[in-house]
Each structure stands twice: as structure tokens, then as C-alpha cells.
C-alpha positions as CSV (number, residue, x, y, z in Angstrom):
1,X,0.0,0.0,0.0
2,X,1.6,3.4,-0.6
3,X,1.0,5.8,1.5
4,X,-1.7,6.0,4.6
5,X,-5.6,5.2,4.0
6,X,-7.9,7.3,6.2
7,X,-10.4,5.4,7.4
8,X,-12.6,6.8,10.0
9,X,-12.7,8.6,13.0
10,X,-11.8,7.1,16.5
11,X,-15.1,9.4,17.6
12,X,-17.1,7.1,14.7
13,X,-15.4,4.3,16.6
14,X,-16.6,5.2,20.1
15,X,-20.3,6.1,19.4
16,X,-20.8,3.1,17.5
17,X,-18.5,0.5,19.5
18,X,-16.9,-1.0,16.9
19,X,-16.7,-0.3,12.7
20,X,-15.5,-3.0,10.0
21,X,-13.8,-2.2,6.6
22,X,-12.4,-4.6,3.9
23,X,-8.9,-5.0,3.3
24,X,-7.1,-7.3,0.8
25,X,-3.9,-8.8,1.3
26,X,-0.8,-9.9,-0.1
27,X,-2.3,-13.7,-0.9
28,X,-5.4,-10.9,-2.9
29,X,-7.6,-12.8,0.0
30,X,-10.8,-10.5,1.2
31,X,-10.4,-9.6,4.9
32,X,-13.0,-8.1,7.3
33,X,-11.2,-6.0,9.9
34,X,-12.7,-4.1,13.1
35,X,-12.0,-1.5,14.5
36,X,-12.2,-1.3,18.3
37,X,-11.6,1.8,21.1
38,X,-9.5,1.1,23.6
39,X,-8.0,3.2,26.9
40,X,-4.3,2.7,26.2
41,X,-2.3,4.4,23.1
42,X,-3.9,4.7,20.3
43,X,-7.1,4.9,20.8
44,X,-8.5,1.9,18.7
45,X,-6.8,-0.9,17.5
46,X,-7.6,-2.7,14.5
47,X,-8.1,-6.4,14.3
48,X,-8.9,-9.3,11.6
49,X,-12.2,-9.5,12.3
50,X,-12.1,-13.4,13.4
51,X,-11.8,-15.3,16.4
52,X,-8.9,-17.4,16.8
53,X,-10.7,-20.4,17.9
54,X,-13.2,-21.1,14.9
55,X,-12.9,-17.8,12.7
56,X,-16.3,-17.0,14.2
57,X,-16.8,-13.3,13.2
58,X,-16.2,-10.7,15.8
59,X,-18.1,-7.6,14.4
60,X,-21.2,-8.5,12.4
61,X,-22.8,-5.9,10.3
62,X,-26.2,-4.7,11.4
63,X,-25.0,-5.6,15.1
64,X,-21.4,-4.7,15.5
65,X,-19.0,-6.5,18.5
66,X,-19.9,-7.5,21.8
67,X,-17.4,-5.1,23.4
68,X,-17.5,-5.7,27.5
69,X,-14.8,-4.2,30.2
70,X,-12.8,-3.9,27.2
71,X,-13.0,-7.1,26.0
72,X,-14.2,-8.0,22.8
73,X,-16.7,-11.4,23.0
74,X,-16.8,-14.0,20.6
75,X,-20.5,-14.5,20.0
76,X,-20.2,-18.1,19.3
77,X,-18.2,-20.0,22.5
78,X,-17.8,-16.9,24.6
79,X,-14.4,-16.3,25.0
80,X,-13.4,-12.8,25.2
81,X,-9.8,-11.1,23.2
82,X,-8.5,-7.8,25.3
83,X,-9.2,-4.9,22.9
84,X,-5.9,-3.2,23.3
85,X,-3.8,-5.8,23.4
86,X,-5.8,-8.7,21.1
87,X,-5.1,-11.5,23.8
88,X,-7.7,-14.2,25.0
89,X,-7.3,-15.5,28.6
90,X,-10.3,-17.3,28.7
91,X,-12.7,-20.0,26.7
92,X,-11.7,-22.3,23.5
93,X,-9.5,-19.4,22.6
94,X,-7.5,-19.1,25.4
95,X,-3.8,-18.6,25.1
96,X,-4.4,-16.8,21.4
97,X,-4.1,-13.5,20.4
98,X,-6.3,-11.5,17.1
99,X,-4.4,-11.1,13.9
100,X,-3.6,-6.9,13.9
101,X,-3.7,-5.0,11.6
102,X,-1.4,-1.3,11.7
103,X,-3.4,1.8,12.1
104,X,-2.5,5.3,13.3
105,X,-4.2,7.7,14.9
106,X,-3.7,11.1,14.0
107,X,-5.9,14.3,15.3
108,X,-8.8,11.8,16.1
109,X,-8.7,10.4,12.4
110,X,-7.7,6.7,12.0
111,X,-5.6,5.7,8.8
112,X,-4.6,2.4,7.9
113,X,-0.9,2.1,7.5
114,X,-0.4,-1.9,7.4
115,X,2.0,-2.6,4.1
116,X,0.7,-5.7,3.9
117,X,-2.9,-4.8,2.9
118,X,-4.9,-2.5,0.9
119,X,-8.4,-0.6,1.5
120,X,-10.9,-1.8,-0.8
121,X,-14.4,-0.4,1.4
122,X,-15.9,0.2,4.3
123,X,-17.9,-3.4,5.4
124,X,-16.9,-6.9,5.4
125,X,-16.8,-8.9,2.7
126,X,-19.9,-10.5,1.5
127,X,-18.4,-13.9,2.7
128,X,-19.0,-12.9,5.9
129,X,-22.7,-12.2,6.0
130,X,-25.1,-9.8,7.6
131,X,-25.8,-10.5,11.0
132,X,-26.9,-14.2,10.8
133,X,-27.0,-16.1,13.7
134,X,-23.3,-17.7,14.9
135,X,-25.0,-20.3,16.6
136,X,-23.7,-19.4,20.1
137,X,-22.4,-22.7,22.3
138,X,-21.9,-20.4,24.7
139,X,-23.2,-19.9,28.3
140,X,-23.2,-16.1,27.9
141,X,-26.2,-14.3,27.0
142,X,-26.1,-10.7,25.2
């Protein structure tokens, strides 16, 4: 990618609780990505938008993520990834961390500065779907 993408704003980010864009990588795979706020430096942090445990979707459009006590929850099994730091202590996912993806935050406005992919839209990829149901296992209820 040359040069920084702008993507949205980390206010955008924080009145909606999460937002998803489409990257494509080096392999010219499709990638949903989400954006997520966080208390720490910067921000938001941007992740592949799929759990480590069974690519269960993280953010799904129509709904966004589960974000609790700064955790983002996988809807399907329940475990839950630290939103700063991408790291899961907890459920089938435990001991994994998110795939990131390098943003920058500058005067509120979040770019995308990640060589390794390219912006194609805001959205995920129709692959990922619009809200269905991720046929939760878990004991958690939203």
C-alpha cells in the first residue's frame, strides 16, 4: 500500500462501539477487519475480524461487536480477546491472540498504515454475511 488510507474517525469508533472495513492482502484474500476503542495508546486498534478459535466473526454488520470491560466477546463460545492488546485469557480461545492489523491515529482520524494490505471499502466482505446467527455454544447471554 503506498502511503496511509484514512479510514474513520476514533469518535465514529466510540459512538458506535466498533466499525468494520475490507482490506485485501498480499495472498489478494478479502479480509474483514474491526476497529475497536480502547483506553491505552492509540485509541483503537484494528483487528482481523475473526476469532482465533473457529474464525467466528467478531463484528457483524447490522449488530457490531460485543465489546465488554474492554473485551471483545466472541458471540459463538464466549471467550473474550482484550481490545488493546488482542489477547484471550479465557474459553476455547485461550492462550491466542487477534491477527492486527497497523493503524495510526492522528488528530482523532484513524488511517490504515499496514504494508501488507490494501483498503478496498468500508464493510466486510460478502463472505462474511449480515448479522446471521453464529450459533452461540456459549453460556453467555447478550
Amino acid at each position: 500500500m503506498a502511503g496511509d488510507y484514512r479510514i474513520t474517525t476514533v469518535e465514529t469508533v466510540r459512538e458506535r462501539g466498533s466499525w468494520a472495513f475490507t482490506v485485501r492482502d498480499g495472498d489478494d484474500d478479502d479480509l474483514g477487519v474491526v476497529l475497536l476503542p480502547c483506553d491505552g495508546d492509540p485509541p483503537v486498534r484494528a483487528w482481523v475480524n475473526r476469532c482465533t478459535h473457529e474464525a467466528q466473526r467478531l463484528h457483524r454488520e447490522g449488530v457490531g461487536a460485543v465489546v465488554r470491560d474492554g473485551d471483545v466477546v466472541c458471540p459463538k463460545h464466549g471467550s473474550s480477546f482484550d481490545a488493546c492488546a488482542g489477547s484471550c485469557d479465557n474459553g476455547p480461545a485461550a492462550g491466542t491472540d487477534l491477527r492486527a492489523v497497523a493503524i495510526a491515529v492522528r488528530d482523532g482520524t484513524v488511517y490504515l498504515t499496514d504494508d501488507g494490505v490494501t483498503y478496498l471499502y468500508e464493510g466486510l466482505p460478502d463472505d462474511e454475511g449480515d448479522g446471521d446467527d453464529p450459533g452461540s455454544t456459549s453460556h453467555l447471554r447478550f
